[in-house]
C-alpha positions in Angstrom: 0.0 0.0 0.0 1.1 3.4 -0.9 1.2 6.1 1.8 0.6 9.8 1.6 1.2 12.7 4.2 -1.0 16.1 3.3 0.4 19.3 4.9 -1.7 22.5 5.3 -2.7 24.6 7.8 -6.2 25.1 7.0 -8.3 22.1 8.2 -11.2 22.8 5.9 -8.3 22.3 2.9 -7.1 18.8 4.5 -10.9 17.6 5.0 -11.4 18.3 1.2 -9.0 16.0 0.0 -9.6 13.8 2.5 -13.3 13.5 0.6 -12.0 13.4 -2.5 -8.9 10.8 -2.1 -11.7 8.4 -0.5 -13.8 8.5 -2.9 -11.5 7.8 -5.4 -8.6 4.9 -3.8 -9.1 2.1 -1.6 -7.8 1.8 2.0 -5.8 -0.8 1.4 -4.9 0.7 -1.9 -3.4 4.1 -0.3 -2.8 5.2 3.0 -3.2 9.2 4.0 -2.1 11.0 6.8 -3.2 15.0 7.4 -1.2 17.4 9.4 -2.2 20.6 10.1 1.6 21.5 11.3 4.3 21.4 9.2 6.6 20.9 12.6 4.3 17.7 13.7 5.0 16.7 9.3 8.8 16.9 9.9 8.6 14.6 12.8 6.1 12.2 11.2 8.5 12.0 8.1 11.8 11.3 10.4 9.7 8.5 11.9 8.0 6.4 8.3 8.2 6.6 5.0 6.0 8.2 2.9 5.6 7.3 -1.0 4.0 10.8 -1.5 4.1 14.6 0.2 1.9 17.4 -0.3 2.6 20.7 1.0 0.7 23.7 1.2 3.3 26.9 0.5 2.1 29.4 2.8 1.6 27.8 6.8 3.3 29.4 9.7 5.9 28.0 11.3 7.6 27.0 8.0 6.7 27.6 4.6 6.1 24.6 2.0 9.4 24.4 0.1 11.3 24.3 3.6 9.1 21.1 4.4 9.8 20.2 1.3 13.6 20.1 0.9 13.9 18.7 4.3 12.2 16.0 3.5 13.6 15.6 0.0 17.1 15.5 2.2 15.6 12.8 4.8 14.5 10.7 1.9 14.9 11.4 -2.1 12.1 8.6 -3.1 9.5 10.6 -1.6 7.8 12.3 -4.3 6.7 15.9 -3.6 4.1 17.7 -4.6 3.5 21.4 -4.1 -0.3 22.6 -3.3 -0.5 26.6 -2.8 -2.6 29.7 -4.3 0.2 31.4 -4.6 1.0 31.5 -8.1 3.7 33.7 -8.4 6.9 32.7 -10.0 9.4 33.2 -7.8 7.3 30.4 -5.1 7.3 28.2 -8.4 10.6 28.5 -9.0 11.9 27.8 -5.6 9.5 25.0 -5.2 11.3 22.7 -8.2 14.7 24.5 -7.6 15.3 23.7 -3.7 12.7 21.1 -3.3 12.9 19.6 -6.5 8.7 18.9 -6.8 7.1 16.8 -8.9 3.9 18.8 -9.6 2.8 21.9 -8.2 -1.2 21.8 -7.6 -3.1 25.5 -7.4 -5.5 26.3 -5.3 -8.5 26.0 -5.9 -7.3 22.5 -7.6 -9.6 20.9 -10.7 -10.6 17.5 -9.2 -9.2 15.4 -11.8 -6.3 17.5 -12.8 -5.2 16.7 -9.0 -6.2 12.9 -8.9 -3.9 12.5 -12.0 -1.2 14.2 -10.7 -1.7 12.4 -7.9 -1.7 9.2 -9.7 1.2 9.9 -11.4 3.3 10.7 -8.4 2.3 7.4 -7.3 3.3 5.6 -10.1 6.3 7.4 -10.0 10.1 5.6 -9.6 13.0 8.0 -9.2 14.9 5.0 -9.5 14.1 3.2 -12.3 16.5 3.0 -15.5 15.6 5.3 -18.0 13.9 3.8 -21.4 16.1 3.4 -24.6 14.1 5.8 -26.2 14.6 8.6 -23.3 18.9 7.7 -23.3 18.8 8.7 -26.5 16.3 11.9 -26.5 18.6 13.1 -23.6 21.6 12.3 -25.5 20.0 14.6 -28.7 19.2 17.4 -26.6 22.3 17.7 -24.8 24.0 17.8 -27.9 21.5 20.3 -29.6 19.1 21.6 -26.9 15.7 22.1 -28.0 15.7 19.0 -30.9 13.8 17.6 -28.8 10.9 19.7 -28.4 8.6 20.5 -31.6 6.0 22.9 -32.2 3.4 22.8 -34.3 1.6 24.9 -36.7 -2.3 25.2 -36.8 -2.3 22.6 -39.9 -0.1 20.2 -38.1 3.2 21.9 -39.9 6.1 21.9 -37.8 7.5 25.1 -37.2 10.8 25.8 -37.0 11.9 28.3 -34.2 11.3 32.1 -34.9 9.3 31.5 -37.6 5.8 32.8 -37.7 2.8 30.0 -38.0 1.4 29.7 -41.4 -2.6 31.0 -41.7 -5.3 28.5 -41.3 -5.3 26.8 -44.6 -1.8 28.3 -46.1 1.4 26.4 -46.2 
């Protein structure tokens, strides 16, 4: 079974997902934990292991990408998640710099938006060997960065960087 600790310092917020996680997994198919504290988090973490964290950003004591990186240091596996209405770049930013999240959530979050990111995290393995096919992308685009990544026109043309789309119906 797959474990999950939720921090946030607004009850009403923990008691939401709470709702929404049962009725969408199983008991026996994930476990989840609230804290209201991010102090009482940090001590749960130092004591079991959790698959999966979500943290709130703003909460006194400690803000989100603190808990965060601690816990990141006490155990890399964990995924983390970041859950905040604060949208600003800079809390982004520092989320995946120092903390290194997998997904930041906003608040309010879309219900199945957040159940697939939350799936995903699960299904998650920061361990496993990367495909054949992902070797070689990461070999491409640290030899050309950005040959990776294509864009496309509005008549499914690729478009090459800097150049402007063709109209609808033009090529």
């Amino acid at each position: 079974m797959k474990q999950l600790l939720i921090v946030d310092d607004e009850t009403a917020v923990l008691q939401a997902l709470r709702r929404v996680l049962q009725r969408h997994f199983k008991p026996h198919e994930l476990g989840v934990e609230l804290c209201a504290n991010p102090l009482h988090a940090l001590q749960r973490l130092q004591e079991g292991r959790f698959d999966v964290l979500i943290s709130d950003y703003r909460m006194p004591q400690m803000d989100g990408v603190t808990l965060l990186a601690r816990a990141r240091e006490w155990d890399p596996r964990a995924v983390r998640m970041m859950l905040s209405a604060a949208a600003d770049f800079g809390t982004v930013l520092a989320a995946v710099n120092r903390a290194e999240v997998f997904r930041y959530i906003p608040k309010p979050w879309s219900e199945p938006r957040l159940l697939a990111d939350l799936r995903a995290a699960l299904a998650f393995d920061p361990y496993a060997t990367p495909s054949a096919y992902e070797l070689e992308r990461r070999r491409l685009e640290a030899q050309e960065p950005g040959i990776t990544h294509v864009e496309w026109g509005p008549n499914g043309e690729v478009l090459m960087p800097g150049s402007p789309p063709a109209r609808p119906g033009k090529l």
